[in-house]
C-alpha positions as CSV (number, residue, x, y, z in Angstrom):
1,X,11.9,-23.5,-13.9
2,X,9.0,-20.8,-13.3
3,X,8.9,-17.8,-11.7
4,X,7.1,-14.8,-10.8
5,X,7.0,-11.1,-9.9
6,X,4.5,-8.8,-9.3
7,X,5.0,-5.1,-9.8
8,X,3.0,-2.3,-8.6
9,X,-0.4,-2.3,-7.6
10,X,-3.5,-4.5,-7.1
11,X,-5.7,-2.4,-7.9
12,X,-5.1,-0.7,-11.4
13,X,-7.0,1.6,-12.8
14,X,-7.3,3.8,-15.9
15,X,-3.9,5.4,-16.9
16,X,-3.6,8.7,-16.9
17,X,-0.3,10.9,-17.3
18,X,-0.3,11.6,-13.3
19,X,-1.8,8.4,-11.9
20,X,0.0,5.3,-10.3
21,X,2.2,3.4,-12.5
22,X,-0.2,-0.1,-13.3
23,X,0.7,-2.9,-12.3
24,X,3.0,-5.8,-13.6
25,X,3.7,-9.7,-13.0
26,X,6.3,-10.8,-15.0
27,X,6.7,-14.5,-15.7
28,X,9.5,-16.5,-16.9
29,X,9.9,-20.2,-18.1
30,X,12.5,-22.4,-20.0
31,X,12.4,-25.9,-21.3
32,X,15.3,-28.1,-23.6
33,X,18.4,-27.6,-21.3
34,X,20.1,-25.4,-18.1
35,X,21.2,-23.2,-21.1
36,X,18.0,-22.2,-21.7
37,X,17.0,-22.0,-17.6
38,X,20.1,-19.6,-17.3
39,X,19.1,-17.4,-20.0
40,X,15.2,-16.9,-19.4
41,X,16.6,-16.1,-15.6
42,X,18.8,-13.9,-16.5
43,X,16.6,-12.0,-19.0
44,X,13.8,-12.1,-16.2
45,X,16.4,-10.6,-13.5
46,X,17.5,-7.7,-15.8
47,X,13.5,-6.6,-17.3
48,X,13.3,-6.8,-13.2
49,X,16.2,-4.7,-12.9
50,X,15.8,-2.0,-15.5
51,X,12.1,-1.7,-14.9
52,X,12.9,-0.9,-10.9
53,X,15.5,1.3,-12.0
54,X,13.3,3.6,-14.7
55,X,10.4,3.4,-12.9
56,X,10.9,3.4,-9.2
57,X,7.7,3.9,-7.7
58,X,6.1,0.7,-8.7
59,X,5.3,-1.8,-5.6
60,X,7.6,-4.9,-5.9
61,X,6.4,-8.2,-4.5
62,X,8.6,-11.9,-5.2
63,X,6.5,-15.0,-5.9
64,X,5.9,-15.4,-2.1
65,X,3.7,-12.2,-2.3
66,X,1.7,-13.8,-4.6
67,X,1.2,-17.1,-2.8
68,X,0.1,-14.8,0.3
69,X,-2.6,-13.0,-2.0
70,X,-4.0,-15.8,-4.0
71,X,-3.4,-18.7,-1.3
72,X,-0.8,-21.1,-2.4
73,X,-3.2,-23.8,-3.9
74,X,-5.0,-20.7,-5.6
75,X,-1.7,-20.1,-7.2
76,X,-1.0,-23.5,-8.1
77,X,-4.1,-24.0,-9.5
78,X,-4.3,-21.1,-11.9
79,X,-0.5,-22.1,-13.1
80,X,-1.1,-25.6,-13.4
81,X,1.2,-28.8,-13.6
82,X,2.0,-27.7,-17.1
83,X,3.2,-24.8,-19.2
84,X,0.3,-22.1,-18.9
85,X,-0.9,-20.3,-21.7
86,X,-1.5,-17.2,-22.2
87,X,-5.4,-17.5,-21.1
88,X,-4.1,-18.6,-17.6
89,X,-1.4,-16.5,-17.3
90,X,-4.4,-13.1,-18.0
91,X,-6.1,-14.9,-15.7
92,X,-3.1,-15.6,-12.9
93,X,-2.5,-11.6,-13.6
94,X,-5.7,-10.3,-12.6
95,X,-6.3,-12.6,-9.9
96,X,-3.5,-10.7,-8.5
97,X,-4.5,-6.8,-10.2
98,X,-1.6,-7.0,-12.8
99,X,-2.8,-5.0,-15.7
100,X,0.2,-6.1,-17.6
101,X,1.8,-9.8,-17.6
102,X,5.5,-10.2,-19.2
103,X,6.0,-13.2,-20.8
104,X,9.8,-14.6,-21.0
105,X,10.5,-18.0,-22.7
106,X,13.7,-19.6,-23.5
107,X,14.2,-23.0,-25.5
108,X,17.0,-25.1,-25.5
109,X,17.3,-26.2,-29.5
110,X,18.6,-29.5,-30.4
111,X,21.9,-27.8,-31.3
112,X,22.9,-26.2,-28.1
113,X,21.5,-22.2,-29.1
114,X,18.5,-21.1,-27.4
115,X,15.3,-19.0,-28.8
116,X,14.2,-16.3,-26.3
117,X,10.6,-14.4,-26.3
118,X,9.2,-11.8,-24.7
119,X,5.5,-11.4,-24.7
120,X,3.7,-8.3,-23.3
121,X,0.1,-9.4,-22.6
122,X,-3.1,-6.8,-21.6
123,X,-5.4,-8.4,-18.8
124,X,-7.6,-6.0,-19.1
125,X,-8.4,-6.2,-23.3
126,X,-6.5,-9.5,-23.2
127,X,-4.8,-8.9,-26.2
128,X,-0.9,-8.8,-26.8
129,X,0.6,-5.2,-26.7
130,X,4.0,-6.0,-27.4
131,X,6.0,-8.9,-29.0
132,X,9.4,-9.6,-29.0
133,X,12.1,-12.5,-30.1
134,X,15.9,-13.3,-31.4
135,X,17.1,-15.7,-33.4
136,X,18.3,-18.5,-32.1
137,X,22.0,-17.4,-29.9
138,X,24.6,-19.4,-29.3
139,X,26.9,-19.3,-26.6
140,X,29.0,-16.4,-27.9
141,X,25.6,-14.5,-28.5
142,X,23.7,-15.1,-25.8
143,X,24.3,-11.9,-23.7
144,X,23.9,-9.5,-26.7
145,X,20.6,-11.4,-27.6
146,X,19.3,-10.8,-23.7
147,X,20.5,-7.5,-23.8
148,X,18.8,-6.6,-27.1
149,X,15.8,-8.6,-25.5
150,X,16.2,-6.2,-22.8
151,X,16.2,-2.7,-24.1
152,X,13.3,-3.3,-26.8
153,X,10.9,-4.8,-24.2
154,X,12.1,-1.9,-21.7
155,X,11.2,0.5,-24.8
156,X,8.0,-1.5,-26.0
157,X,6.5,-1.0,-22.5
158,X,7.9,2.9,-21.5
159,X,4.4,4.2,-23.0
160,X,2.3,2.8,-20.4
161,X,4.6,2.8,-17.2
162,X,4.5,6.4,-16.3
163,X,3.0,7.7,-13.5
164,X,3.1,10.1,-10.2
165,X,6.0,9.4,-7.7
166,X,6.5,10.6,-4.7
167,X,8.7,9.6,-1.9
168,X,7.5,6.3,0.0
169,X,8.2,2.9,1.4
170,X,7.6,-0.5,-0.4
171,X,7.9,-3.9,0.6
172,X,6.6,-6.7,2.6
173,X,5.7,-7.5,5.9
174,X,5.3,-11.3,6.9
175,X,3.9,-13.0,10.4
176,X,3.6,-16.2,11.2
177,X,2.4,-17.5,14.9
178,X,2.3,-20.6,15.6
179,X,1.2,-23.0,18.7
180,X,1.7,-26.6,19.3
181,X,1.1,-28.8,22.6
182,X,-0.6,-32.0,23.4
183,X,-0.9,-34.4,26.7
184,X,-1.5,-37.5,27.7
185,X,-2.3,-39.6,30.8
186,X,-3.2,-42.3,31.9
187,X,-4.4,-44.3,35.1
188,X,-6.0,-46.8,37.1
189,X,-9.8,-46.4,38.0
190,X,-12.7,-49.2,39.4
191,X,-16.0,-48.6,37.8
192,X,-19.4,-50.0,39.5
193,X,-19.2,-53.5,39.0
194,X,-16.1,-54.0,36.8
195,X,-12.6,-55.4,37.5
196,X,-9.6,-52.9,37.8
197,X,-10.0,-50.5,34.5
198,X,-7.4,-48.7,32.8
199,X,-8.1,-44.6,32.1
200,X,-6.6,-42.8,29.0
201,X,-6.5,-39.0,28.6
202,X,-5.6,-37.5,25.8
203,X,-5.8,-33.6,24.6
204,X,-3.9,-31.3,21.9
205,X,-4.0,-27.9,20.6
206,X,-2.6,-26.7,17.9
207,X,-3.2,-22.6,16.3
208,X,-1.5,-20.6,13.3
209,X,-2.1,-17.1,12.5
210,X,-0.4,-15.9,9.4
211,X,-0.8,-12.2,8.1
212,X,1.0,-11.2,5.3
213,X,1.5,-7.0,4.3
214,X,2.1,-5.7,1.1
215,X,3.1,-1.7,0.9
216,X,1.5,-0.1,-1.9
217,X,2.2,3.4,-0.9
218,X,1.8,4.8,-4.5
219,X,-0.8,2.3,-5.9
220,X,-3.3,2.4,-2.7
221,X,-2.6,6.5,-2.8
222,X,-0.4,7.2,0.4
223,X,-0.1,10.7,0.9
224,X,2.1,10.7,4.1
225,X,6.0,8.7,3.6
226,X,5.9,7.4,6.5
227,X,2.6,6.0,6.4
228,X,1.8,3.9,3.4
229,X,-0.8,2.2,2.6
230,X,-0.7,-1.5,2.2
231,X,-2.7,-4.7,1.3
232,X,-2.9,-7.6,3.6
233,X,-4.0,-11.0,3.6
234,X,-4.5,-13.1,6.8
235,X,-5.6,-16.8,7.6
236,X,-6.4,-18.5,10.9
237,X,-6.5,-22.4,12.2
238,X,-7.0,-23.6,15.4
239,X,-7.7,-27.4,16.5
240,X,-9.1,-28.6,19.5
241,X,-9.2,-32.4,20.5
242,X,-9.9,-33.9,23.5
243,X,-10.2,-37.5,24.3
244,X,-10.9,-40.3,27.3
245,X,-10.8,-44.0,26.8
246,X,-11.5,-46.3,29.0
247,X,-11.2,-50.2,29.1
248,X,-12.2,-52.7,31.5
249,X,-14.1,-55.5,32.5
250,X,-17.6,-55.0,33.1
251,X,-20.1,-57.8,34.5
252,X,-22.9,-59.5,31.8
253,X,-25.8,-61.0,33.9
254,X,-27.6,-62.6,31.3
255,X,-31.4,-64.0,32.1
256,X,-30.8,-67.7,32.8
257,X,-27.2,-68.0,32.7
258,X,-24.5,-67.4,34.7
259,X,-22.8,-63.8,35.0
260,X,-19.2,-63.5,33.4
261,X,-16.8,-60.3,32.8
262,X,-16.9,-58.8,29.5
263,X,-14.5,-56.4,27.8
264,X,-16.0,-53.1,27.1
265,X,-14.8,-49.6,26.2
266,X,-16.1,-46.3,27.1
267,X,-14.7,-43.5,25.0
268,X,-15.5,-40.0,25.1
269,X,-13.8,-37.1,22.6
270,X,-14.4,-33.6,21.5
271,X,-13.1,-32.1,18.3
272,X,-13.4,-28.4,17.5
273,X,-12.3,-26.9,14.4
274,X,-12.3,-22.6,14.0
275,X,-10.5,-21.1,10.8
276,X,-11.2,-18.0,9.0
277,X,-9.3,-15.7,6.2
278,X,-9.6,-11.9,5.7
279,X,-8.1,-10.0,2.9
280,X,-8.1,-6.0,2.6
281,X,-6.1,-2.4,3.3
282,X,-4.5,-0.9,6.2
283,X,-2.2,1.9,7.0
284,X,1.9,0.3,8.3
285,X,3.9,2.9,10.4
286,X,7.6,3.5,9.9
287,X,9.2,5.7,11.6
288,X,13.2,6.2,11.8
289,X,14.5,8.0,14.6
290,X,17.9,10.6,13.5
291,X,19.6,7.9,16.1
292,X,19.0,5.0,13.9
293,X,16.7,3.1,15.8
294,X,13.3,2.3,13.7
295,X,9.7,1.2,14.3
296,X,7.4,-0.7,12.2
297,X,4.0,-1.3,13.5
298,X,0.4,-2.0,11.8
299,X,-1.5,1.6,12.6
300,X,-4.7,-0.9,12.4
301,X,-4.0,-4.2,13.2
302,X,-7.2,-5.9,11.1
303,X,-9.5,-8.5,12.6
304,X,-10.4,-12.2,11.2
305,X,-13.6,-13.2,11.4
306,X,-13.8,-17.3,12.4
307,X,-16.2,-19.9,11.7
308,X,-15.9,-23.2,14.2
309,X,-16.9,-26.7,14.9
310,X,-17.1,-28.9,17.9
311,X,-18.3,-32.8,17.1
312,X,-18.9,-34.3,20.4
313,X,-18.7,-38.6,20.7
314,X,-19.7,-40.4,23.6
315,X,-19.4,-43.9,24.0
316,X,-21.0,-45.8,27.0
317,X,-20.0,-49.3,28.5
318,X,-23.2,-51.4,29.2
319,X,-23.4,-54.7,30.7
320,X,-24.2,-57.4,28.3
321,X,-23.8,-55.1,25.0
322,X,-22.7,-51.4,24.5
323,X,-25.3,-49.2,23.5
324,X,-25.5,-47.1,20.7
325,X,-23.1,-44.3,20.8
326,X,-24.2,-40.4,21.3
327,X,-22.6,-38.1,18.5
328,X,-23.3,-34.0,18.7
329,X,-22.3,-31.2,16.5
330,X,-22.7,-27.5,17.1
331,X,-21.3,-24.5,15.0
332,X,-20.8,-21.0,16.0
333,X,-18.3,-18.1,15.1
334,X,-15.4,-16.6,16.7
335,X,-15.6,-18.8,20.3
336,X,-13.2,-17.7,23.4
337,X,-11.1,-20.6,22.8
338,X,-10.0,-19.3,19.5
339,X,-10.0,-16.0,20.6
340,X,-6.2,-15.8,22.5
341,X,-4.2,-17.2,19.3
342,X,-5.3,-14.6,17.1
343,X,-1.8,-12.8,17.8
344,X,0.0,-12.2,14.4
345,X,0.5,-8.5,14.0
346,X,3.2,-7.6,16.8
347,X,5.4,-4.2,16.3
348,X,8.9,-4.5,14.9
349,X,12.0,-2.4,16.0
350,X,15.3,-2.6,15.0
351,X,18.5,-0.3,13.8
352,X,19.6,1.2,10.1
353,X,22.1,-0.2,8.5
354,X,24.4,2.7,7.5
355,X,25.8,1.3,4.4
356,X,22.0,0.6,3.7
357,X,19.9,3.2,5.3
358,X,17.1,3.2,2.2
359,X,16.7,-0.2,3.5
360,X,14.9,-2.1,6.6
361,X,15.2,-5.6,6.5
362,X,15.5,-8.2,9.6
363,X,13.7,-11.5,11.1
364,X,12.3,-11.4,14.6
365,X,11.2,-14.4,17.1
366,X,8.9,-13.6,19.8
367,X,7.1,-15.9,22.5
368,X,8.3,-19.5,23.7
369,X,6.9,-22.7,23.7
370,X,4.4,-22.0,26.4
371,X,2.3,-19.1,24.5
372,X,3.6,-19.9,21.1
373,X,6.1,-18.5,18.7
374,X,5.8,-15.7,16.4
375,X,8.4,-14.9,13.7
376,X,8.5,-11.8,11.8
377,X,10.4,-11.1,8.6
378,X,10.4,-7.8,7.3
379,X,11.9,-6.0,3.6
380,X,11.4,-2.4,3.2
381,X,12.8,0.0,0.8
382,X,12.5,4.1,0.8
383,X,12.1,4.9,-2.5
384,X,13.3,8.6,-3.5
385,X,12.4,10.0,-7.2
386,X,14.5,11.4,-9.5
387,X,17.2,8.8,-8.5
388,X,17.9,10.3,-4.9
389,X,17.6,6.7,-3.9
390,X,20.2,4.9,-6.2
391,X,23.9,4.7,-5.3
């Protein structure tokens, strides 16, 4: 069982006593038994837990935020199909600007206890700053040993997690669009000299434009609330094919011989392929009216730049023998065609919970079948120092 969290920043710096708290993915793993899943999960949620709770102002991101920074086979690559060591997982932290990667291990013994570690590694020196274990626990155990676990990790690592904090949103913003349609036809037709022919028309488009926001008010150095900074990344398909096939009889008049109908095709197609990614900083708006009512919206919405290729086929019918067919390929960057499904990025509104108003969270659908579908999910939280945002 793996997972991950990222918290704080991407792009860590220097600390200094009034700087942004750096950044942290914290990593957990178990092997032997479900004991040993339970307890690295549980020793994973409350590091999580305590380290939101001391230090507020660090950017949190799940292991979905790291997919959508690193690209998902990015991410599998750098983990890999088997434990990763501590190499990869320096590596896997600074791919994603984590000065610090947590370690947590649990092992299932052959006698039922279960030996927990935390490791504190340095991506930057990529040395081991802080070490930590219990002996083996048993069921009776197991919660003191986590919470011993807990508190000397939480200790190990207060040196290096203080920082400025001011008042700010965090969270993610996620939008996917997505467009789907294809046709086909067919018919009768009579070419030249052949018998009664049979016409096929086929044609599909499909387009996805996903943009994913990270806040990162304090880390990216917001200075207004209620407009942080953030980190985005964005990735754009879209696919093109269009295709005719036709097959009939068409009339062989050899020298010499006698004439006879011969089965021939003619097929024509064209295939274009645009994609492009983009990865960098904007500014998110959210503003909460004294009603209730909210608004989220990208101050600027960024661009993607797209590479594309069309490969054209033609196929011609002849009489006794088809020639050769005719094959084309052009490239070219950001084409019209592209240009209208380039629509992630729409502005959210909903209402404040009451019970919840530190936090705006909802899904949204937008579009229909005809233009394409967009779903937005969104999960902020208004963080307030000095506790003013804890129950």
């Amino acid at each position: 069982m793996l997972f991950g969290l990222i918290i704080a920043g991407l792009f860590a710096g220097h600390i200094t006593a009034q700087s942004a708290p750096p950044s942290i993915f914290v990593y957990e793993s178990s092997q032997g038994g479900t004991k040993a899943d339970a307890a690295a999960s549980s020793l994973e949620m409350q590091i999580f837990d305590g380290l939101f709770k001391k230090y507020p102002c660090m950017d949190l991101a799940d292991k979905q935020g790291i997919a959508a920074m690193l690209g998902y086979q990015r991410m599998l690559e750098l983990l890999g199909v088997d434990e990763p060591n501590e190499e990869l997982l320096r590596e896997l932290g600074g791919a994603v600007g984590a000065r610090y990667v947590v370690k947590i291990t649990a092992t299932q013994l052959p006698n039922g206890t279960v030996y927990l570690q935390v490791l504190v590694l340095d991506t930057v020196t990529g040395k081991a700053v802080a070490r930590r274990d219990a002996p083996p626990a048993t069921d009776q155990t197991i919660n003191s040993a986590i919470e011993t676990l807990k508190a000397q990790a939480l200790g190990d690592m207060a040196n290096f997690l203080q920082g400025k904090c001011d008042e700010h949103w965090t969270g993610h913003i996620s939008y996917a669009y997505s467009f789907d349609e294809s046709s086909s036809k067919g018919g009768e037709g009579t070419p030249g000299s052949s018998a009664v022919a049979q016409t096929k028309f086929t044609e599909s488009t499909t387009a996805t434009d996903t943009l994913y926001v990270m806040l990162r008010a304090m880390t990216l150095g917001s200075t207004d609330p209620s407009r942080p900074k953030a980190q985005f990344t964005r990735e754009f398909e879209y696919h093109h094919t269009s295709s005719m096939e036709t097959r009939g009889q068409v009339r062989c008049r050899p020298r010499g011989a006698n004439s006879y109908l011969r089965t021939s095709t003619e097929r024509r197609t064209e295939k274009m392929d645009e994609t492009g990614n983009a990865k960098g900083t904007l500014t998110v708006s959210v503003f909460v009216r004294e009603t209730g009512e909210y608004q989220i919206r990208l101050i600027d919405r960024p661009d993607i730049p797209t590479k594309w290729t069309r490969e054209d086929f033609e196929q011609r019918p002849g009489g006794c023998e088809d020639p050769p067919p005719m094959t084309a390929t052009s490239t070219g960057e950001d084409s019209v065609f592209a240009g209208p499904y380039k629509r992630a990025g729409a502005d959210i509104a909903g209402k404040v919970d009451p019970k919840n108003p530190d936090i705006l969270a909802g899904t949204l659908k937008l579009g229909n079948k005809d233009v394409g579908i967009e779903t937005v999910t969104w999960n902020l939280r208004r963080v307030r120092p000095k506790g003013r945002n804890e129950k």
